[in-house]
N, C-alpha and C positions, 0 to 999 in steps of 0.2 A: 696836657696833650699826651696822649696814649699811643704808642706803635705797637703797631703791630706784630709779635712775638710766634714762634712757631712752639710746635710737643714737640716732644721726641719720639714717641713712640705712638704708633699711630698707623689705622690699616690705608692701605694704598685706596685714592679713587679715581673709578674714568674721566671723574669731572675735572679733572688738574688740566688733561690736554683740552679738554672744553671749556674750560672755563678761558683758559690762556688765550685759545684762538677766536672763544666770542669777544675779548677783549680788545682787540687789535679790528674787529670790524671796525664799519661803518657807524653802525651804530652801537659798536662797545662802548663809546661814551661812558654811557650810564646801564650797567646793569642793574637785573633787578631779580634779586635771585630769594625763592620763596620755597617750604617744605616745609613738613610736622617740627616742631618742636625738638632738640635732641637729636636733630640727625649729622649733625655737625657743620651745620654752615658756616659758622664763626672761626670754627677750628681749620676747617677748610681754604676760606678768605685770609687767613691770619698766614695760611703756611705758602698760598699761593701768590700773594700781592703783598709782600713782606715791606713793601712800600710804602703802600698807603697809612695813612693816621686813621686809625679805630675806635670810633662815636660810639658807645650805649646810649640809645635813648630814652633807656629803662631808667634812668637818674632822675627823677625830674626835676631833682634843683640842675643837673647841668644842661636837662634841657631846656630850660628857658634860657638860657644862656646861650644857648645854639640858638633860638629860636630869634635873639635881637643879631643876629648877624646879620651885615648888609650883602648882597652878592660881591660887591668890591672885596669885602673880607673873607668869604666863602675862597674866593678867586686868591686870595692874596695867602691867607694862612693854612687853607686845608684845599692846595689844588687839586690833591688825589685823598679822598678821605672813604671808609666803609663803616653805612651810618645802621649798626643794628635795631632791629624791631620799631624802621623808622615809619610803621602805621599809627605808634601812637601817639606823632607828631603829626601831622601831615601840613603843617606849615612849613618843617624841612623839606618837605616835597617842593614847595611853591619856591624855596630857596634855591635849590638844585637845580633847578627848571631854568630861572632865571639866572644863574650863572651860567648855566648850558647855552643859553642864547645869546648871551653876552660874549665869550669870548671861546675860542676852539680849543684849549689848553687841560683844561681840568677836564677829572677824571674821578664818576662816583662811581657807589657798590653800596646799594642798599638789599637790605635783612629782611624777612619778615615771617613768623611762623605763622599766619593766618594771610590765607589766599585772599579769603573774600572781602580784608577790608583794605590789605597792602593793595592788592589789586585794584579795586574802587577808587584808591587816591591814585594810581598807576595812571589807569586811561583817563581819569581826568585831567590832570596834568601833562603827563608826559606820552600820550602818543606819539608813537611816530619816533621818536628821542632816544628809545630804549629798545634793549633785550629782556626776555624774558625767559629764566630758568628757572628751573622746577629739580629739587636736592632730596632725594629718597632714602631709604636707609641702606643699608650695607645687602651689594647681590653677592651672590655669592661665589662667583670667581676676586669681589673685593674681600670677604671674609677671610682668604686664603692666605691674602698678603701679611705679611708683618714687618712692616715699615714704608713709608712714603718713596725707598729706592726699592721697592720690591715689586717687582712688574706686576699690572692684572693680567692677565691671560684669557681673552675672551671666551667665554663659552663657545659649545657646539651651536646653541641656538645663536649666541650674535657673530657665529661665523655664515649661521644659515641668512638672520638680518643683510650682513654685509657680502653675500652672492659668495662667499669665500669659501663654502662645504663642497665636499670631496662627492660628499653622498656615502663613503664607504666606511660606514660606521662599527667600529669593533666586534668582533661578534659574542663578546660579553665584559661588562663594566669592569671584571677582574681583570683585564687585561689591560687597563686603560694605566698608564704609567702614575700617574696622579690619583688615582682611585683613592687612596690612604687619606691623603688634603682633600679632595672632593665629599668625602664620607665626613669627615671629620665636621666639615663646613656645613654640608647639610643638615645631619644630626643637629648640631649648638644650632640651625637655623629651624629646625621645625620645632625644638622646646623652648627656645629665648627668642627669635626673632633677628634681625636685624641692626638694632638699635648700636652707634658704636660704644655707647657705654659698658652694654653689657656684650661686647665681643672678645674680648682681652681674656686671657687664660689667668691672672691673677687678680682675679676675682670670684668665691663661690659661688655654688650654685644658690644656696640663700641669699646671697645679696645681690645676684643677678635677679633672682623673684621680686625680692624687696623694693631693686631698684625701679622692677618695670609697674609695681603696685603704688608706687609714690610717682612715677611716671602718668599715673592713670588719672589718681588726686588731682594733678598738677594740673595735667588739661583740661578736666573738668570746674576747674578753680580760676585757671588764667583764660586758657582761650575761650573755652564756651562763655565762661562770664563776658570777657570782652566781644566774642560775637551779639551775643543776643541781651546784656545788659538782663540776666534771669533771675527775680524774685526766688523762683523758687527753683533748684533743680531735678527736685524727685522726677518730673516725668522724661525728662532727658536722662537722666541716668537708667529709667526703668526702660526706655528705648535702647537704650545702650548694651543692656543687658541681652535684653531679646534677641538683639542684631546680631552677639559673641553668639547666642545659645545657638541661634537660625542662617548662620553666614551660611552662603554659598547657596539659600532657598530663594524661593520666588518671595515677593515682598511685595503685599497690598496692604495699601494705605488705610482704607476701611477697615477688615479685618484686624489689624494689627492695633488700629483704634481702640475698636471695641473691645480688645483684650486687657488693652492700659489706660483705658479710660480717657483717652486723647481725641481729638478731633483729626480724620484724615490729611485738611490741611495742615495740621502741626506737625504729623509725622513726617510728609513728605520734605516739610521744613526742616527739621531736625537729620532728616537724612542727608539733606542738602548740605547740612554742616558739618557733617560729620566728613564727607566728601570734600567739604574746601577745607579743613582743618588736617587732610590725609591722613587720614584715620579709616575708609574704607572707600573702595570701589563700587560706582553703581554701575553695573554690566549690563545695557540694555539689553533685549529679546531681538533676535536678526529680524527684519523685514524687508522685503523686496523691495516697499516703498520705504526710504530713509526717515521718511517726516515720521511713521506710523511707531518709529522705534521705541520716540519717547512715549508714546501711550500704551503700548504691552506693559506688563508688569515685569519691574527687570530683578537682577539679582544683584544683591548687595553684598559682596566679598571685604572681610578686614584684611586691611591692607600688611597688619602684623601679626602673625604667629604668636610672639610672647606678648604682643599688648591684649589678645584673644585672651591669652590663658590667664594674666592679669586681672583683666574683667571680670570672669569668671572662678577667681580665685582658685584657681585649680594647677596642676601642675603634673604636666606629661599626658599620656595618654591621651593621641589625637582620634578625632571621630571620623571619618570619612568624609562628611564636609566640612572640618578644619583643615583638613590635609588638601582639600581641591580649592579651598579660598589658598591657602601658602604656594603651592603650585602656581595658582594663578598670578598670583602678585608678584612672585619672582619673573613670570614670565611677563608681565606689564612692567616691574621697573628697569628689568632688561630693555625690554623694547624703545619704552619713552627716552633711558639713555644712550638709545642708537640715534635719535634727532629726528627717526622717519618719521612722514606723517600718515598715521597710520591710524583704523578705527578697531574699535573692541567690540565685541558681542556673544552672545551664546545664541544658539538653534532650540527649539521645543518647538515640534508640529501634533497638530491634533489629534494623531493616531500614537503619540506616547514616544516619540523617535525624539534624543536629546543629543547635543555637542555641547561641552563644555564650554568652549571657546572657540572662536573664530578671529582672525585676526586678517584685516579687510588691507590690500593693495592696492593699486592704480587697477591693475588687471586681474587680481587672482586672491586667493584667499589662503591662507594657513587654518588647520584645523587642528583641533586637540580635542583629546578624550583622557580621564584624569582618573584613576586607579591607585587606589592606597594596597591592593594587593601585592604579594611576592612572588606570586602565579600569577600570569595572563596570556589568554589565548586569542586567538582569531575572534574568538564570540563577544570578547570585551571589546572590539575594537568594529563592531558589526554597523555601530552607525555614524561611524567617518567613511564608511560605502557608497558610491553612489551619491555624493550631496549633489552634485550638476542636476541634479531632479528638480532641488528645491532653492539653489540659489540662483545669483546672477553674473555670478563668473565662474569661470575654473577653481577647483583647487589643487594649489598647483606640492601642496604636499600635505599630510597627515598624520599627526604624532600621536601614542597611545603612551603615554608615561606612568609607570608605577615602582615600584621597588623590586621588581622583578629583574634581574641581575642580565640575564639572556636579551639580546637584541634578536628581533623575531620582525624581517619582511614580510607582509600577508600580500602585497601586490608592488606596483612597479612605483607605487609613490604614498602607502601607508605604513609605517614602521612603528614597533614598539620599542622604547628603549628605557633604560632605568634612569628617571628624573634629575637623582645628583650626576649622571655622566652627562645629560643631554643640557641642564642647567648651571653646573659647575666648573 
């Protein structure tokens, strides 16, 4: 039997106060907590629930061993246990289940770095019984931290999430007390990414590359093989490829077929797993009617900056649309870890007028427009103007973010501000 053991040194995450307080719900029970590979869910459960006894189910001689347990002994020897990568059991799932019913005492935490098949044995089993979290890589007021006592400090954006912004925004990022740590964190965040292995200052920069390039192997090898059980993987890798070259473009399934020699429904399949595997965002096309969203052609954002440049073997030197996919994902794993329920989209109307993002509320919408320049003027910022034309609520603000150091009002609710001030 295994306990649970903490690091020592380790960046701080939002999810400690979340995780605690999903804990103590209703349906804390039984969590069930899911994300890419590597983003530190284990190290996370290990430091937060120092309690519980800690399953690998990656063993398979000790999972069979788990697997003859009655619920009596579930109940009796492992009341509070955190059972990892327990998708490639899902008989411990029917276990879990039925201790859960049996008796109000025990207390599980299961693992899984593959959405689509943890999940699958999820709602079969355990509707209703559970929480469901979702564990991102490092945002970047967590990059900041260096140590598990070292506060996050939310961002401007999840002060705007949390109704908590002032509105009276610095009138340039030099001035921001933090600027130093904010820069710093961005920088290592737009060449390495997020990943907590590679955030640590004692480690090079070659073995941060190396590490996110055996990073790459690895999911290509474990998770896509256990999604799709692939003979072969040339044409998922050659997908994979094109998605790093093309992130942040429109993505038709036809088209992109016929360039890799694929069938449209394979792509759209393969894009789908790459999606439940968190490895990229598919950012529907806004539409007025909701249903119509999924049939535009949407845009497919990697979710990681260095797993990007990994793919692509390359290192530094972001293009324009690497820098509005990173943008965007900081601003999605912000969002998801604020708990709102909230939708994603991007604007393209027929006359050539585009918004990066959109970000949908009960009542009102957030907009962004996404600039890798260190100049920007009113004209970059021309078609977060006037959206009330073409959407179906207000927008009740508008961000033009680039590296432009100057915060610049163009009206009483569009502002340009420099990306690491407004996300770090």
């Amino acid at each position: 039997m295994l306990k649970i053991t903490t690091h020592s040194k380790m960046r701080n995450r939002v999810y400690t106060e979340i995780f605690q307080k999903k804990s103590q719900s209703k349906f804390g029970r039984i969590l069930v907590i899911t994300g890419a590979r590597q983003t530190g869910k284990t190290t996370l459960i290990r430091k937060i629930f120092s309690d519980y006894t800690y399953i690998s189910v990656e063993d398979p001689v000790m999972r069979r061993t788990f697997t003859e347990l009655t619920a009596l002994q579930w109940k009796t020897l492992y009341p509070k246990a955190a059972l990892d990568e327990v998708q490639k059991e899902p008989q411990l799932i029917e276990s879990i289940k039925a201790t859960y019913d049996q008796w109000e005492e025990p207390r599980y935490i299961l693992l899984g770095s593959s959405q689509l098949l943890l999940l699958e044995k999820v709602r079969e089993s355990l509707a209703g019984r559970c929480t469901i979290l979702e564990l991102f890589p490092l945002t970047l007021p967590e990059l900041q931290t260096n140590g598990w006592d070292d506060p996050v400090i939310p961002s401007l954006f999840q002060q705007e999430l949390a109704e908590q912004s002032t509105d009276n925004y610095l009138p340039s990022f030099l001035l921001d007390q933090r600027h130093a740590l904010k820069l710093k964190a961005y920088n290592h965040y737009l060449r390495f990414g997020g990943y907590p292995a590679v955030s640590g200052d004692d480690t090079t920069d070659t073995e941060k590359t190396e590490w996110l390039r055996n990073y790459v192997r690895t999911y290509l090898e474990r998770d896509i093989r256990d999604l799709a059980s692939f003979r072969d993987l040339e044409p998922f890798v050659k997908l994979q490829q094109y998605l790093a070259l093309n992130t942040a473009t429109l993505t038709n399934a036809a088209s992109i077929g016929k360039q890799l020699g694929i069938s449209p429904k394979t792509v759209q399949r393969y894009i789908y797993y790459f999606e439940m595997s968190y490895q990229a965002i598919n950012l529907p096309a806004w539409s007025r009617n909701a249903g119509k969203r999924l049939v535009k052609s949407p845009k497919v954002h990697y979710l990681d900056q260095g797993v990007t440049q990994a793919v692509l073997k390359k290192q530094g030197g972001l293009t324009g649309n690497e820098y509005e996919s990173a943008i965007i994902s900081e601003i999605y794993k912000q969002a998801k870890n604020s708990g709102l329920a909230l939708q994603f989209s991007f604007l393209r109307t027929h006359d050539g007028r585009e918004v990066d993002l959109l970000i949908e509320f009960h009542d009102y919408y957030y907009a962004f427009e996404i600039k890798m320049a260190e100049k920007v003027s009113q004209t970059d910022a021309r078609h977060l103007f006037n959206l009330e034309e073409f959407l179906d609520k207000p927008v009740k603000k508008a961000f033009l973010l680039s590296n432009d150091f100057r915060t610049q009002y163009f009206d009483e609710k569009t502002v340009a501000l420099h990306a690491a001030m407004f996300l770090g």
